[in-house]
C-alpha positions, 0 to 999 in steps of 0.5 A: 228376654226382651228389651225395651230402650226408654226415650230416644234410646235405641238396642243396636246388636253390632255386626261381626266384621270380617276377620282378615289375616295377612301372612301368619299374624293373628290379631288378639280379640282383645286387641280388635277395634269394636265394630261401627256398624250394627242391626237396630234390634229395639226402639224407644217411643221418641224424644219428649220436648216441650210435651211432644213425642218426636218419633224416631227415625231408625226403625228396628231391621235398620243397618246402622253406623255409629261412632266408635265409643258410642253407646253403653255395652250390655250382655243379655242372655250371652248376647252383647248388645249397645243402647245409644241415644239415637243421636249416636247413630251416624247414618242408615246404611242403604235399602 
């Protein structure tokens, strides 16, 4: 299925970070802070003011951050994915 963010909205999927165990404790998932970074899957055409469209800049392949309880969580096809207005998005991570 394909997505298609409107506006300045933006499809993040977020990356696994890497589960670390220190002695026998196990964090439960449920437990676990959601992960602040993430793959810019989807791109809307831009903000829309005063009748001109101001292009986006992340572009889809970004590797982004994002504040922690940005974005609205959906499922599609077993896949969690974001969309957040890309004023969410914290900073582009290297390239």
């Amino acid at each position: 299925m394909k997505i298609r963010p409107l506006a300045d909205r933006v499809v993040v999927k977020p990356l696994e970070e890497m589960e670390m165990k220190k002695g026998s404790i196990i964090i439960p998932d449920t437990a676990k802070e959601r992960p602040m970074q993430g793959e810019v899957i989807e791109v809307g055409p831009g903000k829309n003011e005063e009748g001109k469209t101001i292009p986006m800049e992340v572009k889809k392949g970004d590797r982004v951050l994002y504040g922690k309880y940005s974005g609205t969580e959906v499922t599609i096809d077993d896949i969690e994915y974001l969309i957040m207005r890309e004023s969410d998005i914290l900073a582009v991570i290297g390239k």
